[in-house]
N, C-alpha and C positions, 0 to 999 in steps of 0.2 A: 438357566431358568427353564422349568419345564413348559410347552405348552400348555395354554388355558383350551377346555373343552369352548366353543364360543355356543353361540343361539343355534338352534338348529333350522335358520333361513338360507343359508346357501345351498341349499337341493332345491327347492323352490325357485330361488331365483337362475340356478342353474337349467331347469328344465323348460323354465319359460322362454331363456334368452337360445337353448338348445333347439327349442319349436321354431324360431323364427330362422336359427341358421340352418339346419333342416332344408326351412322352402325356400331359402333362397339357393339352394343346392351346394353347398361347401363343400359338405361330406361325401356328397355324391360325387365330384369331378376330380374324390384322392381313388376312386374306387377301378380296380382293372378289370374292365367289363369280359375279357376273354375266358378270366377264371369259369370253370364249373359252379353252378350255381349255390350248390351247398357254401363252400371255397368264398363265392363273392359275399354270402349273407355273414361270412365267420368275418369277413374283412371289415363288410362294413359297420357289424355291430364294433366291431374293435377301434373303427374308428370313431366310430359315437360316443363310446367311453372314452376314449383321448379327449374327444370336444369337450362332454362335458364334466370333464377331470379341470381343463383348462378353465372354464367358464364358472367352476365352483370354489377354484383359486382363486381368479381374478375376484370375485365376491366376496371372497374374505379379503380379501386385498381393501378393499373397497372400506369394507366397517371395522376392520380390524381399530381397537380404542388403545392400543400402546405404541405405534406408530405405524399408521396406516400406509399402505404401498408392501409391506414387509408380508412375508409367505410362512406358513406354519413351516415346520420342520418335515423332513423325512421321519418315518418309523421304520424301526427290525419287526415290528408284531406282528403275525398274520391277522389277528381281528382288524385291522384298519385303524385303532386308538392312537392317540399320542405318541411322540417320542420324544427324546433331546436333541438338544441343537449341537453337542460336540463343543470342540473349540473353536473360537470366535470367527479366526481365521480362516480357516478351514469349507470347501464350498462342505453343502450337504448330498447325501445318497444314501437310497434307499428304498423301501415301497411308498408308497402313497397313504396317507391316512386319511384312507377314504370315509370311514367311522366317523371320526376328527371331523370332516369335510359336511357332515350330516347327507351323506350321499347314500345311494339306497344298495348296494354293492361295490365290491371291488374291482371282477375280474372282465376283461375286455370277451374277446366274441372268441377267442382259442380256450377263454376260461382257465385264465393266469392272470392273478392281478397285477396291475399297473406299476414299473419304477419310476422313480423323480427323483432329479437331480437341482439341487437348488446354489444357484448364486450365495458366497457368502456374506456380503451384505445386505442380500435381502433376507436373512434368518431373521424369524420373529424372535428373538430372544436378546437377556439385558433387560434393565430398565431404560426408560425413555433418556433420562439423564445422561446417558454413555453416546448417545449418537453424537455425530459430529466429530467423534475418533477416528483412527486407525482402523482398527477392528470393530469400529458399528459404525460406517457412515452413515448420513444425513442422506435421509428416503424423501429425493424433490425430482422434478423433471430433470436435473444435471446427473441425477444419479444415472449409472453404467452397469448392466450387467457383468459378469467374470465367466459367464458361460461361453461355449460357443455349438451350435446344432450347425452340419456340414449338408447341405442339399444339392439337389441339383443344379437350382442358380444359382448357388454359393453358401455362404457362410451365414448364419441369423446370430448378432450377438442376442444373448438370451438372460434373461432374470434368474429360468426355470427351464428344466426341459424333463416332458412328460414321456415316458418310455413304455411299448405293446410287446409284450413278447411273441412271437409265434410260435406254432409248434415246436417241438423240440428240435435240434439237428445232432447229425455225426454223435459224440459219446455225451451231448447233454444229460445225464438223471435228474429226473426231478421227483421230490418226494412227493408224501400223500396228506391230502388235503386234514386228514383227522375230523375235528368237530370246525376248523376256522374254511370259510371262504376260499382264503389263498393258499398254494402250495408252498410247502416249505424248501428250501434249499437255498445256495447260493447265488447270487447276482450271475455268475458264470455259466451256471443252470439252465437260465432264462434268456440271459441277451447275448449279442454275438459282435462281432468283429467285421470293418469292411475299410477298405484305405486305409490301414494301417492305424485307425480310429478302435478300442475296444470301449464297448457302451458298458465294460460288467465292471472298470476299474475304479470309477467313482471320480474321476479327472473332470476337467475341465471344458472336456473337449469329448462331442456326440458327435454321431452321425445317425441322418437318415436317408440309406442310399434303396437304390429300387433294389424288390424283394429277386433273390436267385436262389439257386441251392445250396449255398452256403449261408445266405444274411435273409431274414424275415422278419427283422424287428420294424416297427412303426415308432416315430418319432414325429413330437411334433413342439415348439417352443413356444416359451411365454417370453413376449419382448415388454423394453421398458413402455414404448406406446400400451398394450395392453394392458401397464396395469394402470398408464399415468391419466390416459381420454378420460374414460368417467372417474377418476380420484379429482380431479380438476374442480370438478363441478363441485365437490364434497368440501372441498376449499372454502370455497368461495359462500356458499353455503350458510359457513360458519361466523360470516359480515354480515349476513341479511336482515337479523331483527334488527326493529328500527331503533333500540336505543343503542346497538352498534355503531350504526352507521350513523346516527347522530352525535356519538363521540369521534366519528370518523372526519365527519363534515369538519366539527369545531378546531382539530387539529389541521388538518389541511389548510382552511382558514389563518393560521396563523404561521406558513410555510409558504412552499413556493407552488407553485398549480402541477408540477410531476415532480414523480419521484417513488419511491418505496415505501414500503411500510417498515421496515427497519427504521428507515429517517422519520417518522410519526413517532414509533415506538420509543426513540430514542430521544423527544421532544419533550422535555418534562415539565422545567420552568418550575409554574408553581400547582399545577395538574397532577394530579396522580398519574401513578406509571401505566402506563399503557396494557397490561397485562392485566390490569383492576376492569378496564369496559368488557372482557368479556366473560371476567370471574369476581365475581364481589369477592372481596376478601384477597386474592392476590396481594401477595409481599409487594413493596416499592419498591423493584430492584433497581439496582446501578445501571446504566446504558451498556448494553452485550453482553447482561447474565441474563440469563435465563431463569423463573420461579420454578421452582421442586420442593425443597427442604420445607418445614415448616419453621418458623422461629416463633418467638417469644408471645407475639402478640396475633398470630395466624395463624387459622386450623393448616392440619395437612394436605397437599394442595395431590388429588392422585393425579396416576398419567392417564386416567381415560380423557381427559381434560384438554381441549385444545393448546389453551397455556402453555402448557409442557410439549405437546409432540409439535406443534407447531413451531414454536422458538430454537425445540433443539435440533429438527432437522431443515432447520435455514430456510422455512416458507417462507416468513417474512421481507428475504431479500428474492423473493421469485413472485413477490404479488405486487404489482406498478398501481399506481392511479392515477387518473388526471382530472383537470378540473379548470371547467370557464364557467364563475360567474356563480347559479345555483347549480348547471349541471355538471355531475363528477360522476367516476367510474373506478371500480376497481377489476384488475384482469392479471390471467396469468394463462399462459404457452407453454409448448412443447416449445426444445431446442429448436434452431432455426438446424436445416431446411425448413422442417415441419412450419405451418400456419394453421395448426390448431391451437384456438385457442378458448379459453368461457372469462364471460365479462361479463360483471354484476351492473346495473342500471344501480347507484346511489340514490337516487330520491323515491324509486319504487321498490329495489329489493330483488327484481328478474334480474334471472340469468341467462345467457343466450351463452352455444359454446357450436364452434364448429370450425370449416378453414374459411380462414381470412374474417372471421369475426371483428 
């Protein structure tokens, strides 16, 4: 399936959340203060564009309506537009569709646009229906990237890894820009080789090692935390009207005080199915189907729809609740180590998300 062009609010919220890493000095402390000054300004614009390459992902991460957490594709195009996602399996690589991105350029501070390499589970593509497969897992906090970016302190498993090229080296050619942004040529053109690591081969496996005379690419990764912290929130979110949580309360009530929302979902009795409080109209399914299809007596239910991306990428058994009395909670985490978490107040609706919530 091809990418959908989305809203053009991810530049927006990219620039806003850019301003604030900025002063808190991120960018500044990747930057090698010894360079010549021309040198340091190419470095650092290039690492600006890396951040908010990152920060316009994670955004669409964030609203993405066919199963949110997942990452548009890689493109071959030099305007920055859409591309396909390949086969299922398969990570993704390519350039960045920056276009796609609603971003205001492509190319980093050398004036070569940016590569990306994407996890193959987190490809946005498939219908909502397919996840919980082989080949389209369930996008929840258990989910693992398949990448891996090699750094200095080690290894970062990755979702995404965004890639700067730098000048050219030794026999790189690179073509001519024409009427597009970005320069045309080969991945080989552009990125280089270091540890035995090549970033032009589309594998699995990056490096971002310090810049020498032979390797001057920038790298920098999108892990599962960055896309999962604020999707958390967006969760949870999706309980908060109050005639939610007042079907929420009324099942709990007749269960035990913890437990999952799977075990709610799966409470039927003589209640309508659980999938009806947050869509009128919802099918009655069976307990561990999921609603999609339409039948006989219910319009067609699409995947922008919690319904659907919710059930099929297994939120349901990653949102807990508890409950003494009138007051209850529902809440969902990172994998442990981590102790991030956001929990919804039930009788008010707030959310509060942070460590050790």
């Amino acid at each position: 399936m091809h990418c959908r062009r989305p809203s053009q609010g991810y530049a927006l919220i990219a620039v806003l959340l850019v301003a604030s890493t900025l002063a808190a000095g991120v960018i500044a402390t990747g930057l090698n203060t010894s360079l010549q000054r021309s040198d340091w300004q190419a470095q650092r614009d290039t690492l600006r564009s890396l951040h908010e390459a990152k920060l316009a992902l994670v955004a669409y991460a964030l609203i993405e309506d066919n199963t949110p957490g997942t990452l548009p594709c890689p493109t071959d195009r030099l305007d920055g537009k859409s591309g396909t996602c390949g086969s299922p399996a398969t990570q993704g690589f390519g350039r960045l569709p920056w276009y796609f991105l609603g971003m205001m350029n492509g190319p980093g501070g050398t004036g070569n646009c940016l590569w990306y390499g994407l996890s193959a589970g987190h490809k946005n593509h498939g219908n909502v229906s397919q996840r919980g497969t082989t080949n389209y897992p369930a996008i929840n906090p258990g989910t693992t990237g398949s990448l891996s970016l090699a750094q200095n302190d080690g290894n970062l498993v990755a979702a995404a890894v965004l890639l700067a090229p730098g000048s050219a080296l030794g026999n790189q050619l690179r073509g001519t820009t024409g009427n597009n942004l970005c320069t045309d040529g080969t991945a080989s053109e552009f990125l280089d080789s270091a540890n035995s690591i090549d970033n032009a081969d589309g594998n699995t496996t990056y490096v971002g090692a310090p810049n020498d005379a032979s390797f001057n690419d920038h790298a920098i990764a999108i892990t599962e935390q960055d896309i999962m912290r604020p999707l958390l929130r967006r969760i949870l979110t999706t309980f908060a009207p109050a005639s939610v949580r007042s079907d929420l309360k009324s099942r709990i009530d007749m269960t035990s005080t913890t437990g999952n929302l799977r075990q709610l979902r799966e409470l039927n009795g003589n209640t309508l199915a659980f999938d009806q409080f947050l869509l009128s109209g919802a099918p009655a399914t069976a307990a561990n189907a999921c609603p999609y299809n339409a039948d006989a007596t219910h319009p067609p239910l699409t995947t922008k729809h919690p319904v659907s991306w919710l059930c099929f990428n297994g939120w349901y058994e990653q949102i807990s609740y508890e409950s003494s009395g009138s007051d209850w909670s529902l809440s969902v985490g990172l994998p442990l180590p981590s102790t991030y978490r956001c929990k919804m107040n039930g009788s008010t609706g707030s959310i509060n998300c942070g460590t050790n919530v």
